[in-house]
N, C-alpha and C positions, 0 to 999 in steps of 0.2 A: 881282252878282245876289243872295249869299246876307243882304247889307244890304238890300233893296230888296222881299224876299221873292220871288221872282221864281224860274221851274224852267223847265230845259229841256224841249224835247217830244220822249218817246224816240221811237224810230221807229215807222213806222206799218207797216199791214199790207199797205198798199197797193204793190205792188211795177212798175216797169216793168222791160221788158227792151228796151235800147236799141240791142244789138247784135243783127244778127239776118243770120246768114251765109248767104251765095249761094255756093254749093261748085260752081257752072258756070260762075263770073266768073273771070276771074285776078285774083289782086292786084295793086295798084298798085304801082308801083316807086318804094321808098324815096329819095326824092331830095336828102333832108337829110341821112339817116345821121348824126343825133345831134348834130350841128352849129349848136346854139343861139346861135351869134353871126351876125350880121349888120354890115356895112361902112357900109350909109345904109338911111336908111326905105324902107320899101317893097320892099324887097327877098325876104324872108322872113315869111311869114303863119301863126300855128302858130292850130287850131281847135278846139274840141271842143264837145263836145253831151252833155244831161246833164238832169235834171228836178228838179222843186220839187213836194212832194207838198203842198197850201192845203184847206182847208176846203171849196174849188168844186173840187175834181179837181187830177190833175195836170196841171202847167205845166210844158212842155219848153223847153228854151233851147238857142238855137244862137250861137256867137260867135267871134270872132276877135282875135287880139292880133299886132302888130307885134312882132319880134323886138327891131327895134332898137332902139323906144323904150319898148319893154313897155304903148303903150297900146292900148287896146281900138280895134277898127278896125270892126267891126262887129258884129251881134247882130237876135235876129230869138226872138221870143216867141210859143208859139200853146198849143194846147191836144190840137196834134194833133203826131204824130211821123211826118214824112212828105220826103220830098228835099226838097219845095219852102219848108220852113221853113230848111234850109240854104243854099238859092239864096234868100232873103228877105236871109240874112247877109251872103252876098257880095255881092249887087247892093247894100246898105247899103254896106260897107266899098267898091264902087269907085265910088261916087258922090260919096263923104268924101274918098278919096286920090285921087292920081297914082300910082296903078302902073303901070311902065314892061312892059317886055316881057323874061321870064324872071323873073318875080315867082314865088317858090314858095308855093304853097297847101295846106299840108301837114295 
């Protein structure tokens, strides 16, 4: 970059906040418990969600990664941060795969 003239862009001021707790839900029950290996594909789906601050606003991203073979299984792009951008993810990833039944979705 510093041959090329080229700078990074420090951060902007724009902030989201992507966690936003419901203290009347109970939590989910941990069913991986740290357990990042996988036996065959489809077995273990690890997910996250996460945003891109661009010129036209922020851009949220939803996606998923197979354990076993660490690729991308699904994913799901909008503008808004809302459940059904994470159900956009999943129903991508089980349109792609065979997952069988006890697939963990963590």
């Amino acid at each position: 970059m510093r041959v090329a003239g080229l700078q990074g862009r420090g951060w902007s001021r724009r902030r989201s906040r992507t966690t936003v707790a419901d203290l009347s839900q109970q939590a989910a029950v941990n069913r991986l418990n740290r357990d990042f290996a996988a036996q065959q594909p489809n077995e273990k789906w690890l997910t996250d969600f996460t945003y891109f601050d661009t010129r036209e606003g922020l851009l949220y991203l939803a996606g998923g990664l197979d354990v076993f073979s660490r690729q991308p299984v699904g994913r799901a792009v909008a503008d808004y941060m809302r459940e059904d951008l994470v159900d956009e993810a999943l129903r991508l990833a089980l349109s792609r795969r065979q997952a069988a039944a006890g697939l963990v979705y963590h």
